[in-house]
N, C-alpha and C positions, 0 to 999 in steps of 0.2 A: 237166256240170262234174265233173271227177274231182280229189278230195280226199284228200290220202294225210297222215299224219302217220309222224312218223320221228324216232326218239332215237338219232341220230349216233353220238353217245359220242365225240368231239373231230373238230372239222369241218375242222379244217387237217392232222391224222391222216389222215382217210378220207375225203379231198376227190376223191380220184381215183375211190374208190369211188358216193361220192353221184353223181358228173357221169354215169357208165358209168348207174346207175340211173335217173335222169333224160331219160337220152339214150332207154334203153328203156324205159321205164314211162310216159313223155309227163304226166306227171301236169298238172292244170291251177295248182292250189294247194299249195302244201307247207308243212308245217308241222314245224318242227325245236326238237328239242330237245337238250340238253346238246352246248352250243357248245363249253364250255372254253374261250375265246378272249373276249380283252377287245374294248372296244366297235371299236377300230381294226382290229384283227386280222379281221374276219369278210370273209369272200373274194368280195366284193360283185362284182368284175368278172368273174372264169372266172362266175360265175353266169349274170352278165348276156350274155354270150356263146351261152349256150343260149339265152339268151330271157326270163329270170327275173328280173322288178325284187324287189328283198327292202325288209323293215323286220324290225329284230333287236332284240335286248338282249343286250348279251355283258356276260360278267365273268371276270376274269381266272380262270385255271387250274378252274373251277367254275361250275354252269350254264349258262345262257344259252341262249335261245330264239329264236325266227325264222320268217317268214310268207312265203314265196317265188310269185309269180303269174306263169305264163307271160302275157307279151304286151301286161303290161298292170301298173303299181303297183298294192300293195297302198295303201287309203288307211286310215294306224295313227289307233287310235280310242286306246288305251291301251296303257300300258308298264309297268302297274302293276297289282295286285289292289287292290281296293278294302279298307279297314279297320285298316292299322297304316302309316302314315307313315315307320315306320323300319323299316321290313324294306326290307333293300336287297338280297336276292337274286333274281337276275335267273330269274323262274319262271315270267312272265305277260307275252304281248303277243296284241293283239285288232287287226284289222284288218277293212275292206270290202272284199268283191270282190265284182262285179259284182252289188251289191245284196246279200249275205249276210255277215252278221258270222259272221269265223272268229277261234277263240282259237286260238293255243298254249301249251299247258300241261305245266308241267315238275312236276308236285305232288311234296311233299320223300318222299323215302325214308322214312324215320322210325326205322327201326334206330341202334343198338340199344332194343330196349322192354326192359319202360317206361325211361323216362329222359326228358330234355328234348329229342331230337331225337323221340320221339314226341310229345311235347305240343306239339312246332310242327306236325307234320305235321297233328294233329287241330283246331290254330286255324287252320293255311293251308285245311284242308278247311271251316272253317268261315267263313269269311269266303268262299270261291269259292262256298259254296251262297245266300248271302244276295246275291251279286253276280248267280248264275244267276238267282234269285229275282225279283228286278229285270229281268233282260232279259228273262224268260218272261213278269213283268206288261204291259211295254210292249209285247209282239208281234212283238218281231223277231226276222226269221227269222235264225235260227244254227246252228252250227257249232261245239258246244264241243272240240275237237279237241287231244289229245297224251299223255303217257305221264304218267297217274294214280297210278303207284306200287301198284296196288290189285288185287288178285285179287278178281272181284264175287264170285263164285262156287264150292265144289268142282269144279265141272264146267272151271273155268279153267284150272286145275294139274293135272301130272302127279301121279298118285297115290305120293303118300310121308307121313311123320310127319314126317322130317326140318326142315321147316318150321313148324311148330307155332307156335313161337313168334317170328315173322317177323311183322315189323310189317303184309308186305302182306296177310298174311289174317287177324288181327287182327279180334273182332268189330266195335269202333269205326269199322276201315277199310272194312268193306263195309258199315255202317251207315250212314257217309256217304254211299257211293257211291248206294245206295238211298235213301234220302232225296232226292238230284238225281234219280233217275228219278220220284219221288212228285211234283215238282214237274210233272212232264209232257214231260220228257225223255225220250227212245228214243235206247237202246242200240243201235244202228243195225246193228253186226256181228253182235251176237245175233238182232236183226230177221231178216236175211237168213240166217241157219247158227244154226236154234236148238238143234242138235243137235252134240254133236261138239269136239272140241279146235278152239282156235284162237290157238294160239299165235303171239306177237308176240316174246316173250323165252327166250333161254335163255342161261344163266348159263357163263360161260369155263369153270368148275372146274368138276372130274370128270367131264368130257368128256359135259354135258347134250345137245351140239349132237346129238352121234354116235348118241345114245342116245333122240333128241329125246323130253328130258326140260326142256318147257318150259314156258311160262305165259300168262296173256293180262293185259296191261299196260296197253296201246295202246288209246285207246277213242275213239269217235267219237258225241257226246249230241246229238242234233237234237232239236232246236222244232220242233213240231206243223207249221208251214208247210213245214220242212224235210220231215221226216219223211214229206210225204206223195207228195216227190217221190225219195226213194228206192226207187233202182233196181238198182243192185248193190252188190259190195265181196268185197273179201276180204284177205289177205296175202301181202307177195313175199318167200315163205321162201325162195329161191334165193339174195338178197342176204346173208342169216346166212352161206349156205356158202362166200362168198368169201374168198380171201387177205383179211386187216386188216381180215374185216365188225365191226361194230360187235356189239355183244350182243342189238342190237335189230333184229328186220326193218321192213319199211316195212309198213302197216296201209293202205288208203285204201278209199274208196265213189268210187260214183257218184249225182251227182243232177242230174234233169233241170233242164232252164233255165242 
């Protein structure tokens, strides 16, 4: 089964671009992020036309997330992160496919720090570790799958100061992301390319594409049962270089079963 995750960056925008990717990347499961498109608006039928039954959460002009399975619906387990009833930003949906629970994950930006968009971003991180928590007790195999917001590592980013003070590298922010792997989580792209850039992002301004001055964002966390059937993965940095690519490339593995 091949699992790709992908932060669109407006799906009614770069719809033409997803379908051309989809058409050649064959992925089995997709998971998407930042829809910008309220709950009506998500482009359920060109999808379905490839093959792709979906379960989303859109919100208008911001957000919005989405689980796409060739061939087959996804069956949505959750639309919501577990631990504040009134956050209403669309940043989390969980689905089955074919026996693996896959998230998609929008985690917030948190720029500017400090300020209060950082202190959501570090309660959003902390409510998704207490929710991994729980499904890594119960045994199911998973797929925490989508764009983290989070630099794990120096090795993730291009080398600059520039960023210093950017919420994704942030001690806090890789402290969480660490802490999901202490649970027994595997970083699945590092698994495979422990070595080396692998960048998922680069940023419009000052021409980072050109310069590929970018970062790794994009992550894929497997459960030990996962994990053991990991077999490939990498990145389709070709998508960045398209006319109206999004800022994000498509990320995906493979796993056996």
């Amino acid at each position: 089964m091949k699992i790709a995750t992908f932060n669109i960056n407006d799906i009614n925008k770069r719809l033409d671009n997803l379908l051309a990717w989809l058409e050649k990347a064959k992925p089995d499961v997709v998971c998407l992020q930042e829809l910008k498109a309220e709950q009506g608006a998500f482009p359920e039928h060109p999808l379905r036309k490839l093959g792709y039954e979906s379960v989303w959460l859109g919100e208008r002009s911001w957000n919005g997330v989405a689980i796409l399975a060739r061939g087959r619906a996804p069956v949505l387990t959750r639309s919501s992160l577990p631990g504040n009833d009134d956050d209403r930003q669309a940043r989390y949906i969980e689905a089955a496919v074919k026996g693996v629970l896959i998230t998609s994950i929008y985690l917030p930006n948190g720029n500017p720090q400090p300020g209060p968009k950082f202190h959501y971003k570090l309660a959003w991180f902390e409510r998704l570790i207490t929710h991994a928590a729980d499904l890594m007790k119960a045994g199911v195999p998973g797929v925490l799958a989508g764009d983290y917001n989070v630099v794990p590592t120096p090795q993730d980013i291009y080398p600059t100061r520039s960023l210093d003070n950017n919420a994704l590298i942030q001690p806090e922010s890789r402290q969480a992301f660490a802490r999901l792997l202490a649970q027994g989580w595997t970083d699945a792209l590092r698994k495979l390319h422990p070595e080396g850039p692998l960048w998922t992002f680069w940023d419009y301004k000052r021409e980072r594409w050109s310069a590929d001055k970018g970062m790794r964002l994009d992550h894929f966390l497997l459960s030990p049962k996962m994990q053991e059937k990991l077999v490939n993965g990498g990145v389709d940095r070709w998508v960045r270089g398209e006319p109206n690519a999004s800022d994000h490339a498509p990320a995906w593995i493979v796993v056996e079963g």
